[in-house]
GULO-705380 format. One record per residue: residue in one letter; x, y, z of N, C-alpha, C, O in turn. Coordinates in pm, whole numbers, plus 50000, padded with zeros to 5 digits. Atoms other than C-alpha are relative to their C-alpha. Layout:
N
R rest  n_xx  n_yy  n_zz ca_xx ca_yy ca_zz  c_xx  c_yy  c_zz  o_xx  o_yy  o_zz
R    A     X     Y     Z     X     Y     Z     X     Y     Z     X     Y     Z
...
end
This chain:
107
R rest  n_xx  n_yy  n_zz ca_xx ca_yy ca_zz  c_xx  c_yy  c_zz  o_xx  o_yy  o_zz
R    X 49860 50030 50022 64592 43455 33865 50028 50008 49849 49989 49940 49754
R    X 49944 50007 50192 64757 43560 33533 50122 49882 49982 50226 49859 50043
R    X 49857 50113 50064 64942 43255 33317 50059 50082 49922 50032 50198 49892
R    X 49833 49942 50035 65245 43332 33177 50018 49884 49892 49984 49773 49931
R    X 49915 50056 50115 65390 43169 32845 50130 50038 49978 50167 50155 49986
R    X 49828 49986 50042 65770 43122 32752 49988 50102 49876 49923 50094 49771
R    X 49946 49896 50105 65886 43413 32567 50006 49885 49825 49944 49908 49721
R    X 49994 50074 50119 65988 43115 32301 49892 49972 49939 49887 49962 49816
R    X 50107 50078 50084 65664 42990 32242 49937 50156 49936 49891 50175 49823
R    X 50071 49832 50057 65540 43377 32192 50069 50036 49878 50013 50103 49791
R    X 49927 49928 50127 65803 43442 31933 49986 49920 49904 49968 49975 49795
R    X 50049 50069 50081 65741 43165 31758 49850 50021 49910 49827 50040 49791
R    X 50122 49993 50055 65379 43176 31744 50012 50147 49940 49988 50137 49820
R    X 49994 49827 50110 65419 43608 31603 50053 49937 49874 49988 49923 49770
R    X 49951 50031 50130 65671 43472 31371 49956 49960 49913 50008 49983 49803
R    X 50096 50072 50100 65409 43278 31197 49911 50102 49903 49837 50065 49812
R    X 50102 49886 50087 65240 43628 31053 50132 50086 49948 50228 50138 50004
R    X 49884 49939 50085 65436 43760 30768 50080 50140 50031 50199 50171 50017
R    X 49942 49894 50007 65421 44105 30857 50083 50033 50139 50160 50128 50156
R    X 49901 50014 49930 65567 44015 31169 50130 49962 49998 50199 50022 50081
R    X 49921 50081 50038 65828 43824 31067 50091 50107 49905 50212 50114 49926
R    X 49876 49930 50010 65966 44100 30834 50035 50094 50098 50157 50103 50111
R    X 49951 49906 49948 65979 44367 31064 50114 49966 50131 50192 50046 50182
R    X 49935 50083 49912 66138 44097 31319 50166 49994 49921 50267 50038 49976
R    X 49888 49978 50076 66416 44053 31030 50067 50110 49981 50186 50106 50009
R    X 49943 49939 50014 66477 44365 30938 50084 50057 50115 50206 50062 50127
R    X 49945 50011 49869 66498 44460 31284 50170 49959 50065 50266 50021 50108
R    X 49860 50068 50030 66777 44231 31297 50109 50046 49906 50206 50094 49964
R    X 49970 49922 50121 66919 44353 30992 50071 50119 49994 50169 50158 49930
R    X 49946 49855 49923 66987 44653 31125 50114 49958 50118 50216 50027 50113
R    X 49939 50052 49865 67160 44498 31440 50170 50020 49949 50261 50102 49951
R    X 49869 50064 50093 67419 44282 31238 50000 49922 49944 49884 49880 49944
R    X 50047 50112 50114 67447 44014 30994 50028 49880 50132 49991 49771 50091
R    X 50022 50128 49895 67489 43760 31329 49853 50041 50046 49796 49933 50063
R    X 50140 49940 49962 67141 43932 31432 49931 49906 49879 49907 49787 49897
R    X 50050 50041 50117 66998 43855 31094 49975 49848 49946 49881 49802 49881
R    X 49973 50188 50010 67080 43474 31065 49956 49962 50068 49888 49869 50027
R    X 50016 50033 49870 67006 43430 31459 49812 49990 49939 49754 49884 49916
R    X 50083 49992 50051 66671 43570 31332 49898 49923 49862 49783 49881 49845
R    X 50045 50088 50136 66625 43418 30999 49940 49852 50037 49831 49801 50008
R    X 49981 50091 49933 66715 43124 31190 49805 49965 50104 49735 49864 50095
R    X 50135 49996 49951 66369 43167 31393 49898 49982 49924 49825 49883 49929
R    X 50082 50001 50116 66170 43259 31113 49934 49856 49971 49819 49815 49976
R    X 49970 50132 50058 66269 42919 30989 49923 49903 50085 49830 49832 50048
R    X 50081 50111 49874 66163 42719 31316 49864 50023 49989 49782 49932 49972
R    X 50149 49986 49937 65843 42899 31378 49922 49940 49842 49805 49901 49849
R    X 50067 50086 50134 65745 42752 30996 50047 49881 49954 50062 49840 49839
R    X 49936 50145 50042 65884 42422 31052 50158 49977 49900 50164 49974 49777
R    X 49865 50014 50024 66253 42376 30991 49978 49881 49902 49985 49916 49784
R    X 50041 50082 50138 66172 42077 30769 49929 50013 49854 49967 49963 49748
R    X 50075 49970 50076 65928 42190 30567 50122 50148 49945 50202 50130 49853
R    X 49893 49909 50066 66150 42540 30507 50126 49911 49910 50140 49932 49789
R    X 49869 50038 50091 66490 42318 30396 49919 49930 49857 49952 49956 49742
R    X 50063 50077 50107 66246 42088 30183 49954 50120 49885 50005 50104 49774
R    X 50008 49906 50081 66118 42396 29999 50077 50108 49952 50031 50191 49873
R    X 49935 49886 50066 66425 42622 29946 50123 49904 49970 50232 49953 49938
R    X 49902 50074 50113 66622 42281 29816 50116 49978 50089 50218 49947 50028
R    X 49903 49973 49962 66848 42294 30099 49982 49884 50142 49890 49871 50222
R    X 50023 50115 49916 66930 41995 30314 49953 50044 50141 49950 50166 50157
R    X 50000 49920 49837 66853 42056 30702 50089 50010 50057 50095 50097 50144
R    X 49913 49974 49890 67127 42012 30846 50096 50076 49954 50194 50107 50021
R    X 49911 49879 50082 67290 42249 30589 49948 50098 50035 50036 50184 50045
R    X 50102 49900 49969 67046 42484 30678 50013 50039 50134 50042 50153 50170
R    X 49960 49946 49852 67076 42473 31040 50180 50045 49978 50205 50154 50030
R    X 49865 49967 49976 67467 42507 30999 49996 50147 49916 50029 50240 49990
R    X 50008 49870 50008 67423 42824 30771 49929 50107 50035 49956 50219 49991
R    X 49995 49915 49902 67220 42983 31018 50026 49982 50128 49939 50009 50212
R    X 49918 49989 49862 67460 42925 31323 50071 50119 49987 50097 50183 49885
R    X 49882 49862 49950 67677 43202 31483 50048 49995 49940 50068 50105 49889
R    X 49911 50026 50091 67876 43076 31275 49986 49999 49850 50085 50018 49780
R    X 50029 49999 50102 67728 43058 30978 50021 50083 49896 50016 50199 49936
R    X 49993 49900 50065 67784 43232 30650 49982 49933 49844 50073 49890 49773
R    X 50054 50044 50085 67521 43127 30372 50062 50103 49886 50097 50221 49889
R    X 50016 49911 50154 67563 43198 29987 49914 50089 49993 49842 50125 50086
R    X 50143 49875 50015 67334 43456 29853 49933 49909 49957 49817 49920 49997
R    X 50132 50098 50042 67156 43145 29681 49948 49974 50111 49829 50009 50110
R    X 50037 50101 49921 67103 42967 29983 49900 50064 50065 49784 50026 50084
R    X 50125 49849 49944 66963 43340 30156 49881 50015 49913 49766 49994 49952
R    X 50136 50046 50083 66740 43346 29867 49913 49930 50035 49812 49962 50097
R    X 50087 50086 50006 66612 43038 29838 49919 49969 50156 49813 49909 50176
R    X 50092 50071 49821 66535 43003 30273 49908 50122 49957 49804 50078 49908
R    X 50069 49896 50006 66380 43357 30225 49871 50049 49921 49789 50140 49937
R    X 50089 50022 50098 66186 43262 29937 49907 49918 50110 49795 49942 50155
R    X 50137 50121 49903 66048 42954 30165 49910 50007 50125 49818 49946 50180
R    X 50121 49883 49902 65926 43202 30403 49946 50105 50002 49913 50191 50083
R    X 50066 49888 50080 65802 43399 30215 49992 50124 49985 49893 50198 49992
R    X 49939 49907 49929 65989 43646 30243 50123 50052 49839 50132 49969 49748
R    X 49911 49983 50099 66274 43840 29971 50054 50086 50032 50003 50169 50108
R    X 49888 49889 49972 66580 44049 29975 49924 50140 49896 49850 50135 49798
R    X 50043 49833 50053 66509 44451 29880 50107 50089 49987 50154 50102 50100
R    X 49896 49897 49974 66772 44700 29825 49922 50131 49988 49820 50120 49918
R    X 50074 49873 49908 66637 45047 29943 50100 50118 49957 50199 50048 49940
R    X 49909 49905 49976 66864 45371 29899 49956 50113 50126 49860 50185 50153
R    X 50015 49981 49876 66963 45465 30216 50004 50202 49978 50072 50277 49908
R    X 50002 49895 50029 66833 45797 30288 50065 50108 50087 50012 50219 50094
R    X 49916 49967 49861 67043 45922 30549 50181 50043 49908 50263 50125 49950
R    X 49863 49978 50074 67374 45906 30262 49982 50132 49920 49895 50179 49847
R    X 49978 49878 50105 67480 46192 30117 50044 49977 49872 50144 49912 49841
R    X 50025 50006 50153 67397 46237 29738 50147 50002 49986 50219 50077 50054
R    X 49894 49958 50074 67719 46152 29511 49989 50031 49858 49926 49970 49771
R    X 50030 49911 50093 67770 46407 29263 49882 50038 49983 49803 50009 50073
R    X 50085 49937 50018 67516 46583 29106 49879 49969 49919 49773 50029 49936
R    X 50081 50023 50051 67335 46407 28861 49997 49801 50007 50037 49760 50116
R    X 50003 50121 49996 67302 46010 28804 50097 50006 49905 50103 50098 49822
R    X 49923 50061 50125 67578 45836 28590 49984 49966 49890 49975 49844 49904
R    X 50047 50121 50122 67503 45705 28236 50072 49913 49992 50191 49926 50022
R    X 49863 50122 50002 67666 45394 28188 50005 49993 49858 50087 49919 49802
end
């Protein structure tokens, strides 16, 4: 007889390995920024929701409210949870856009 585990406890326990955890985000990321939070939001649990607010300075129950459906954290606040899971924002140039103009700008 095969046991069976809750999907929850499975996503949790992956979430706990970094390189899971980004590709789980970006993943999201891609979705939509309610994806992304929903997600983040996980991240967060599967490394102790206490321990995360205590290390990115950010109360808990502030923390749970800026990643609800509803939610819509500062860029500090994204930082600092993202930092506490060890984890950081990247900007990438998307390679799929078509080049503007011809050379780079000087500023």
């Amino acid at each position: 007889m095969t046991r069976t585990r809750p999907y929850r406890e499975l996503l949790m326990e992956a979430l706990q390995d970094s390189e899971e955890a980004s590709a789980y985000l970006n993943a999201a990321l891609e979705d939509s920024p309610e994806s992304f939070l929903k997600a983040l939001k996980n991240v967060a649990q599967s490394r102790q929701m206490t321990k995360v607010a205590k290390d990115s300075g950010v109360q808990r129950e502030t923390l749970y409210r800026s990643l609800s459906e509803e939610g819509n954290p500062t860029f500090a606040t994204l930082s600092s949870v993202l930092s506490a899971v060890g984890m950081r924002l990247v900007v990438v140039a998307d390679e799929k856009a078509p080049a503007i103009g011809g050379e780079a700008a000087a500023d």
